[in-house]
N, C-alpha and C positions, 0 to 999 in steps of 0.2 A: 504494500500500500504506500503510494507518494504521499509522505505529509509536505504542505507548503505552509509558510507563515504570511501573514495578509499582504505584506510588501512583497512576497514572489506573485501573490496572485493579482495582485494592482497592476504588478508591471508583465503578467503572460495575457493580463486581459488588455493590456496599454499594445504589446506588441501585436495582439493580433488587430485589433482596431486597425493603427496604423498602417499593416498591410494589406486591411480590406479598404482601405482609405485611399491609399493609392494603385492595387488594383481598379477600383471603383474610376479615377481618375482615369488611368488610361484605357481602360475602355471608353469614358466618357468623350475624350480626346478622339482614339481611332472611329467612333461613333461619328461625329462630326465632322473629320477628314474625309471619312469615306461617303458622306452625303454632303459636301461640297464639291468633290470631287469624284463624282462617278465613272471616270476615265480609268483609275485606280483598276488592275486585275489582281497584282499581288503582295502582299504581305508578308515582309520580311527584311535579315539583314544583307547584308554583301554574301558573295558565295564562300560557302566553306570549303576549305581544305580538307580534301579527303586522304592525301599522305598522311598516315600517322607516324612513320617513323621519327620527325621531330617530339612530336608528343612522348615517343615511350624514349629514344632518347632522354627527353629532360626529366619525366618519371624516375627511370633507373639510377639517371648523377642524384637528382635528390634523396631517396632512397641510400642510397650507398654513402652518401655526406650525413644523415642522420644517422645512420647505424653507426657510421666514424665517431662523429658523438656522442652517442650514446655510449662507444667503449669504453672512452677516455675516461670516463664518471669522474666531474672535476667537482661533484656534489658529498663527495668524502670528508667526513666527518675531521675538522682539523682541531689538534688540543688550544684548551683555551687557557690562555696566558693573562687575564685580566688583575692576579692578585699581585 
């Protein structure tokens, strides 16, 4: 069972508002666009790149740089000298 205390539940009810908020905007926007403009056929961004060898490229260095990382373990408990 999730327990929340009132301040997580203010602010999961704050976040989703917000993105029914602006959801709500851009439809209301493409709504309008596309009845100004009925010349409009398609919707969308620039074409995608269907190569993924850069993609898994940059996957695997990162991957292989966090594991680097994560060996080093620089979170080693150091004596404390405060007296």
């Amino acid at each position: 069972m999730i327990v929340m205390n009132k301040v997580e539940i203010g602010l999961l009810i704050a976040v989703i508002l917000i993105v029914c908020y602006i959801g709500g905007l851009t439809y209301w926007e493409m709504v309008y666009e596309l009845e100004q403009h009925p010349e409009i056929r398609d919707i969308g961004g620039p074409p995608v790149i269907t190569d993924l060898r850069p993609l898994v490229v940059v996957v695997v260095v990162a991957a292989i740089f966090c594991v680097l990382l994560l060996k080093m373990n620089p979170d080693k408990k150091k004596p404390c000298n405060d007296r």
